[in-house]
RODREN-270086 format. One record per residue (C-alpha): residue number from 1; residue in three letters; x, y, z. Coordinates in nm, 2 decimals, padded with zeros to 4 digits. Example, Ala and Ser with C-alpha at 12.3 -4.5 7.8 and 13.67 -1.06 7.14 Angstrom:
<nodes>
NODE,k,r,xx,yy,zz
NODE,1,Ala,01.23,-00.45,00.78 $
NODE,2,Ser,01.37,-00.11,00.71 $
</nodes>
This chain:
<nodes>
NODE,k,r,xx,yy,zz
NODE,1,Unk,01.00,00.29,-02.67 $
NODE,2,Unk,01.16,00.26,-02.31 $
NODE,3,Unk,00.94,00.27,-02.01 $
NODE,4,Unk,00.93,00.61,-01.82 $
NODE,5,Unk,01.12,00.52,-01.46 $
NODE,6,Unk,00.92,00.44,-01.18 $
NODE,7,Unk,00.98,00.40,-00.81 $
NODE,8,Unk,01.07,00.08,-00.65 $
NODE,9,Unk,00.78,-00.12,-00.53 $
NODE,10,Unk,00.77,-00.36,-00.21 $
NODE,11,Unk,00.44,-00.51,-00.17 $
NODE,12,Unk,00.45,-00.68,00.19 $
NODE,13,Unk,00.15,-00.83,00.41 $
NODE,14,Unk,00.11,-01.06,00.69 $
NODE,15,Unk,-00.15,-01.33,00.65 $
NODE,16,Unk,-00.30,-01.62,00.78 $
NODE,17,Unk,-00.24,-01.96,00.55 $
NODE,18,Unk,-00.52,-01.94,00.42 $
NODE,19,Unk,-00.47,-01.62,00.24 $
NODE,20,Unk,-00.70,-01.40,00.50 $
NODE,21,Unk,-00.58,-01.03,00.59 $
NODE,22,Unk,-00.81,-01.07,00.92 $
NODE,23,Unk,-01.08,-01.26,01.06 $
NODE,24,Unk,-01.45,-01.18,00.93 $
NODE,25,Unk,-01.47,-00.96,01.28 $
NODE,26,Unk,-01.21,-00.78,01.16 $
NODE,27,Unk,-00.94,-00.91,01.41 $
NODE,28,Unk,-00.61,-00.85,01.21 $
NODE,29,Unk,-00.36,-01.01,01.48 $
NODE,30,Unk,-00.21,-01.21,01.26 $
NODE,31,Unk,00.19,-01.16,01.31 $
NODE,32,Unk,00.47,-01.12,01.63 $
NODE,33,Unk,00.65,-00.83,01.73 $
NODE,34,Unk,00.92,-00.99,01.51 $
NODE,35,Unk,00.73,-00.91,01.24 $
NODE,36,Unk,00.60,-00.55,01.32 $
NODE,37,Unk,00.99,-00.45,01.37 $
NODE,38,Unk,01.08,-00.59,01.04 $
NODE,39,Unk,00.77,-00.37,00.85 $
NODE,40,Unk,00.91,-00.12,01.04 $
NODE,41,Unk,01.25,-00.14,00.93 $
NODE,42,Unk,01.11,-00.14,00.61 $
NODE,43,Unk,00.93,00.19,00.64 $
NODE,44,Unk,01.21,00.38,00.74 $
NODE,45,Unk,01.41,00.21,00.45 $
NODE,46,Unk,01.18,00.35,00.18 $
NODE,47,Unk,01.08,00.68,00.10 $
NODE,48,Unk,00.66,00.66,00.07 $
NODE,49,Unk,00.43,00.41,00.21 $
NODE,50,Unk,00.13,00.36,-00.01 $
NODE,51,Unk,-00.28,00.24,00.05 $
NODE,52,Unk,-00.61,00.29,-00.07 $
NODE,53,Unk,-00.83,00.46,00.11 $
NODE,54,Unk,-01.03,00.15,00.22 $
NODE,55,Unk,-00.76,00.11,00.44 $
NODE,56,Unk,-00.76,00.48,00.60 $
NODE,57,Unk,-01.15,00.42,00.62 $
NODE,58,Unk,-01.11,00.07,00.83 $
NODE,59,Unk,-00.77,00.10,01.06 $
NODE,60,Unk,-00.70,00.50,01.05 $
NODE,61,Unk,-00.36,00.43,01.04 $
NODE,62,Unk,-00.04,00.67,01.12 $
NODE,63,Unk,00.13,00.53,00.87 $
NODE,64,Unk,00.49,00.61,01.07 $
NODE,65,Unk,00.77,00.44,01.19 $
NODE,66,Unk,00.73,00.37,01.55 $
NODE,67,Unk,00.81,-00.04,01.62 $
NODE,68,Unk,01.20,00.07,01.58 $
NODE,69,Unk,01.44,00.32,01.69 $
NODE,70,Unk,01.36,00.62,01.48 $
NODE,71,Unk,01.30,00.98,01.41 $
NODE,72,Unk,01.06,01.20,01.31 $
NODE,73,Unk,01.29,01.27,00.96 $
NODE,74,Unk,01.27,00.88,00.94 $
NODE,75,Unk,00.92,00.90,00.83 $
NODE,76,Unk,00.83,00.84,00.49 $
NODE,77,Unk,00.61,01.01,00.26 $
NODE,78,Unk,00.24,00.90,00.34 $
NODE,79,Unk,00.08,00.81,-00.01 $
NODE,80,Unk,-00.31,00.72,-00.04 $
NODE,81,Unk,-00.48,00.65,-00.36 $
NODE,82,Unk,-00.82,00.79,-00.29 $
NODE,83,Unk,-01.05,00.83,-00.67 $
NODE,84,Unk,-01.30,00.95,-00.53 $
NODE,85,Unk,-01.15,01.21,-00.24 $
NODE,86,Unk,-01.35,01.03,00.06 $
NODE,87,Unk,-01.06,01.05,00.31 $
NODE,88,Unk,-01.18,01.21,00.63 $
NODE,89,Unk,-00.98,01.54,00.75 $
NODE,90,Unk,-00.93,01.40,01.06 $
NODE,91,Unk,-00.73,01.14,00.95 $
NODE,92,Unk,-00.43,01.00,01.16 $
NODE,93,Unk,-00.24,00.99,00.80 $
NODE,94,Unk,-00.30,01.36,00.77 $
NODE,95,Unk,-00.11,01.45,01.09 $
NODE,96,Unk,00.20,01.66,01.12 $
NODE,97,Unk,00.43,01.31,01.19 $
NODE,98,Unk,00.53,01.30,00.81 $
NODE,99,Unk,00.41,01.46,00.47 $
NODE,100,Unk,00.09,01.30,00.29 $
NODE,101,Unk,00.02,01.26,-00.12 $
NODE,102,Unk,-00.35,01.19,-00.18 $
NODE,103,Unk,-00.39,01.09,-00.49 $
NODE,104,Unk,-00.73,01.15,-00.67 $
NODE,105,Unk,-00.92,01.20,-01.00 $
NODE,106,Unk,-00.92,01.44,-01.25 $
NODE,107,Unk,-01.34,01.46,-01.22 $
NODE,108,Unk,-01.46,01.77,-01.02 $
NODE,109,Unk,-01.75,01.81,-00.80 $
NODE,110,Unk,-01.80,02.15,-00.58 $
NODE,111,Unk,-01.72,01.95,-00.32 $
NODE,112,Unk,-01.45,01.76,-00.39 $
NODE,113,Unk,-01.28,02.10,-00.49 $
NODE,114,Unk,-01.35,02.25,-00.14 $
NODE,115,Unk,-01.17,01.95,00.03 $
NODE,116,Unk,-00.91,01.98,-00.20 $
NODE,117,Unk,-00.85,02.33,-00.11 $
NODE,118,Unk,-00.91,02.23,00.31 $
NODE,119,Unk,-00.65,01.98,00.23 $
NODE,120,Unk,-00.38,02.19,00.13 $
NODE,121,Unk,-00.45,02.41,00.35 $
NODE,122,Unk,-00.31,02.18,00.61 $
NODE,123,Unk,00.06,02.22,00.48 $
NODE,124,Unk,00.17,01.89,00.51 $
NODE,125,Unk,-00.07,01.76,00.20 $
NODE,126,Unk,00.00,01.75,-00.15 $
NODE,127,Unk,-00.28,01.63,-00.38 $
NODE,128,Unk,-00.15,01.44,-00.69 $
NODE,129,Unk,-00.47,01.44,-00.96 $
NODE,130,Unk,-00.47,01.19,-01.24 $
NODE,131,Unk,-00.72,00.94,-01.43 $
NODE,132,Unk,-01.08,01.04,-01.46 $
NODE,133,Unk,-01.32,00.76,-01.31 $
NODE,134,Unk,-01.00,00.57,-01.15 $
NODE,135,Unk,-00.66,00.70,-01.04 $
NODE,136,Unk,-00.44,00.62,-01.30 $
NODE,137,Unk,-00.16,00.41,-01.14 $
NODE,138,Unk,00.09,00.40,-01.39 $
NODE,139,Unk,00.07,00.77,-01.42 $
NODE,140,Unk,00.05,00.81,-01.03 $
NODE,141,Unk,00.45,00.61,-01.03 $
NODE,142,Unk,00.57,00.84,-01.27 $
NODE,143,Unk,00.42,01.16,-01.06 $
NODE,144,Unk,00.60,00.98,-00.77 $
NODE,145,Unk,00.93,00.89,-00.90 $
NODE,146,Unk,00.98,01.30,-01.07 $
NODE,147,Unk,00.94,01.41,-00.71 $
NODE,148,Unk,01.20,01.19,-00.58 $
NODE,149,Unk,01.03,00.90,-00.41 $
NODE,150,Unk,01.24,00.60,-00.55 $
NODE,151,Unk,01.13,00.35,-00.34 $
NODE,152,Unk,00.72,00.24,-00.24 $
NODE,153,Unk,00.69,-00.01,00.05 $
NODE,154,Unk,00.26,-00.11,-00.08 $
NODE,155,Unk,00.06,-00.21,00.22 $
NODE,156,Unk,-00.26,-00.26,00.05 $
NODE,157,Unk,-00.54,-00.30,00.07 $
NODE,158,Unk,-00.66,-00.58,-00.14 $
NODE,159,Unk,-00.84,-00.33,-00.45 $
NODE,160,Unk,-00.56,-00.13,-00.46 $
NODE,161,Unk,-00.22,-00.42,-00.46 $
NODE,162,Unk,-00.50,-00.55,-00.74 $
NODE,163,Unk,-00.41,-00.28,-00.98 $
NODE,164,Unk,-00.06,-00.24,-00.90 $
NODE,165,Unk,00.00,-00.63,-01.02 $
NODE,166,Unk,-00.22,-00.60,-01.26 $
NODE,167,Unk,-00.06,-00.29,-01.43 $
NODE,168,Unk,00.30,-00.47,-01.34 $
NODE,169,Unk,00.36,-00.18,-01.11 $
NODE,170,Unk,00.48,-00.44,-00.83 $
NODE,171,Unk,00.88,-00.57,-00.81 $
NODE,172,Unk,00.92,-00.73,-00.51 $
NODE,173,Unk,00.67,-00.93,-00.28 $
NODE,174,Unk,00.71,-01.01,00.08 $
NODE,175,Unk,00.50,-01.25,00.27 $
NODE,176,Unk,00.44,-01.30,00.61 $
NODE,177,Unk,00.25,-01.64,00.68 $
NODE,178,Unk,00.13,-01.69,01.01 $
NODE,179,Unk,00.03,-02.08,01.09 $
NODE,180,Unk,-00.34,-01.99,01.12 $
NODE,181,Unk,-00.69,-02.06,00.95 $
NODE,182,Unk,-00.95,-01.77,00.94 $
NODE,183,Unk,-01.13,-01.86,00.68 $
NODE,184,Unk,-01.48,-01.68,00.59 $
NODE,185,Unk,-01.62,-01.54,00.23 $
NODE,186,Unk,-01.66,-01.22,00.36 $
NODE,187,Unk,-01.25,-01.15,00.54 $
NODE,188,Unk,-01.01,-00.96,00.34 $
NODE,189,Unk,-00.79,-01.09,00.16 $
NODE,190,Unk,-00.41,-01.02,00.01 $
NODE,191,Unk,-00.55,-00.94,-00.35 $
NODE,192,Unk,-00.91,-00.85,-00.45 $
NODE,193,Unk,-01.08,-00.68,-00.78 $
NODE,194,Unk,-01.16,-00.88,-01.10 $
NODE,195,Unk,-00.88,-01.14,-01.09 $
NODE,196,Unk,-00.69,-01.28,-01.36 $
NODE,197,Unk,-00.93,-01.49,-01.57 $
NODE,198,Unk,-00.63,-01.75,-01.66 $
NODE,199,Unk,-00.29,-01.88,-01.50 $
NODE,200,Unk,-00.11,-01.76,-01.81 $
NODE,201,Unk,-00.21,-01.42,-01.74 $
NODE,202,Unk,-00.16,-01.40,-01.41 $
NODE,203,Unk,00.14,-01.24,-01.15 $
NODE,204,Unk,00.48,-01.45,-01.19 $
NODE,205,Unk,00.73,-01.47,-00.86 $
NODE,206,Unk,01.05,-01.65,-00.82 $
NODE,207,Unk,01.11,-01.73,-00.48 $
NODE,208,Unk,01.46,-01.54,-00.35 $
NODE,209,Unk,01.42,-01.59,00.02 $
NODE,210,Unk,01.24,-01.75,00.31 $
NODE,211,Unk,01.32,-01.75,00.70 $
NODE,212,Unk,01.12,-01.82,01.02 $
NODE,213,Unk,01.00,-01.56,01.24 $
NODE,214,Unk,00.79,-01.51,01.54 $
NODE,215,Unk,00.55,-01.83,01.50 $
NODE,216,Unk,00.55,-01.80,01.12 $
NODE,217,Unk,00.76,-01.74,00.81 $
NODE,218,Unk,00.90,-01.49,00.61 $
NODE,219,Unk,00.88,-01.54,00.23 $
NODE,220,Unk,01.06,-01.28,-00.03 $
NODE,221,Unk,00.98,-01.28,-00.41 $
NODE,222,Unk,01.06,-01.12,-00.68 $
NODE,223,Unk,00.83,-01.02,-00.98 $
NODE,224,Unk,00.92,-01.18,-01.29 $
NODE,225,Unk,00.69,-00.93,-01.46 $
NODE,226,Unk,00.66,-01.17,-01.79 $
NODE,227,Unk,00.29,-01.14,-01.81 $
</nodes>
């Protein structure tokens, strides 16, 4: 039986060599403006930008185009995969700059229905519910792609670009690597969760492009999704 379409995906991240997302302090400066102005020209090319909510908890991003010049309209949809509904409502992501998808659980608390119903409230929030313990991600791309998002630029973090390779939900990888070593147990990095347990099972790329930029270099794969 054929696959149900899906949108696009685009995982990108900038990283030290070493594989770290930011140092053990937290201190994520790892690319150039170079590089911010290409993200950014991928934002506006894509129609929803998607993290976990560890992410909204740690940087409170916007999730916007702002590096390049852009429009309001040039936004994309704001999409965070959030199981257990703990995004604050004063998030930067929930602002009026673009509409927001929080995708959650099926599992109710009293709770977790008021927020739901605080959420929505705000008119720029849609709430996507699917999966009981976990949002289920392969259901979560079909939701996506039937309202019209065709394209995903994923920006992590590293528990949530786990499942999508995992559940071959990924198609194209792009890599900054800056020439620096943060090193540490305890920094984040590019992929987290269980990990593959052999190299047979694991993530496939086949390298299509690679240029230098800023102080680094740009590397562009594609999934060979033979796992």
């Amino acid at each position: 039986m054929d696959e149900l379409p899906k949108p696009y995906v685009i995982s990108n991240v900038g990283m030290s060599l070493d594989g770290k997302l930011a140092t053990v302090e937290n201190d994520s400066r790892i690319s150039g403006e170079n590089d911010l102005k290409r993200v950014h020209q991928i934002r506006k090319d894509v129609d929803g930008i998607m993290v976990g909510i560890g992410t909204i908890l740690k940087d409170d991003p916007r999730l916007t185009v702002h590096k390049i010049d852009a429009k309001m309209e040039d936004n994309p949809i704001r999409i965070v995969v959030d199981s257990n509904l703990r995004i604050p409502l004063n998030a930067r992501v929930l602002n009026k700059d673009a509409k927001t998808i929080i995708a959650t659980t099926l599992k109710d608390t009293p709770d977790k229905i008021a927020k739901i119903n605080k959420l929505k409230e705000m008119g720029n929030v849609d709430v996507v519910r699917t999966g009981t313990e976990k949002v289920n991600l392969k259901e979560l791309m079909e939701i996506l792609y039937k309202k019209g998002i065709k394209k995903i630029l994923l920006e992590g973090g590293g528990t949530l670009n786990w499942g999508m390779f995992k559940e071959n939900l990924v198609d194209e990888v792009s890599v900054y690597v800056a020439p620096k070593i943060f090193g540490g147990m305890g920094a984040p990095t590019y992929v987290d969760g269980e990990g593959f347990k052999t190299v047979d099972e694991c993530v496939k790329l086949e390298l299509k492009k690679y240029y230098p930029l800023d102080d680094g270099i740009v590397l562009e794969f594609k999934v060979k999704n033979t796992r």
